[in-house]
C-alpha positions in Angstrom: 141.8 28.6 126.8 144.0 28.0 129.5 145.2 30.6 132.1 149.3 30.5 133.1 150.3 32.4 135.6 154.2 34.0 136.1 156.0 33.5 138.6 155.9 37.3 138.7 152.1 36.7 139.3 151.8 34.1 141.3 155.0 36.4 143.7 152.3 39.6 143.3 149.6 37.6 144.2 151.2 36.0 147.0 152.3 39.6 148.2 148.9 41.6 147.4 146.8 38.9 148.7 144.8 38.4 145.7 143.4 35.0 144.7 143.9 33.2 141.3 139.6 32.6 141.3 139.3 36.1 141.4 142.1 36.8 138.2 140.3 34.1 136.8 137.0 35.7 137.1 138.4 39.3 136.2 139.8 37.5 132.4 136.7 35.5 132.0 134.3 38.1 132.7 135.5 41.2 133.2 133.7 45.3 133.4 136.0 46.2 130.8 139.3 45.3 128.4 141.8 47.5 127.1 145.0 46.8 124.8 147.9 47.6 125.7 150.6 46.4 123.0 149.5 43.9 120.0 149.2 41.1 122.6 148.9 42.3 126.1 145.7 43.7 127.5 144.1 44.9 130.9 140.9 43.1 132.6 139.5 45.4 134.9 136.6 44.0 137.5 135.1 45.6 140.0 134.2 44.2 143.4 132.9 45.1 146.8 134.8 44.6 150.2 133.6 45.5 153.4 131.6 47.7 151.4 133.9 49.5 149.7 134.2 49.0 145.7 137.5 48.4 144.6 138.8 47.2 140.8 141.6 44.4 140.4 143.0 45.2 137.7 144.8 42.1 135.2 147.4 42.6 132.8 148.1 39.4 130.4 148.8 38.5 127.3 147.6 35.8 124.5 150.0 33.4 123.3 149.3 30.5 121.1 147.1 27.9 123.5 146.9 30.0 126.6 146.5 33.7 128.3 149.4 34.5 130.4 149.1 36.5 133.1 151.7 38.5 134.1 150.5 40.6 136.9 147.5 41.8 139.0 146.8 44.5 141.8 143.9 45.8 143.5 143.0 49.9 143.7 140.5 52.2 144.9 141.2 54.1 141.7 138.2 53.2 140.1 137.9 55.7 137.3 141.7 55.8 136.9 141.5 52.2 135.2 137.5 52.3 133.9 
């Protein structure tokens, strides 16, 4: 299925230095999914920088052909969002 990203995302993104491989890898395979409304969810993968583990956290939703994702941010918080 195809991943589109907002302009809201691709803005955040931008903003929160975050890289579309990495949302794509949090979606594809991620620690853990949670629903939000009927079709918006949040992919939640952890990762390790400069030693530190962090989560980015993805929210998107499934349309027809494709997940949409509307936005994504990175946190320390990891058992906030796991």
């Amino acid at each position: 299925m195809e991943i589109y990203f907002t302009d809201h995302a691709a803005y955040q993104f931008k903003e929160r230095n975050i890289s579309t491989t990495k949302v794509k890898q949090a979606i594809k395979r991620p620690d853990k999914v949670f629903k939000q409304l009927s079709d918006r969810s949040r992919a939640v993968k952890k990762f390790k920088k400069q030693g530190k583990v962090y989560a980015l956290v993805t929210i998107y939703e499934i349309k027809k052909h494709r997940i949409e994702v509307i936005t994504a941010f990175i946190t320390s918080k990891i058992k906030k969002y796991l």
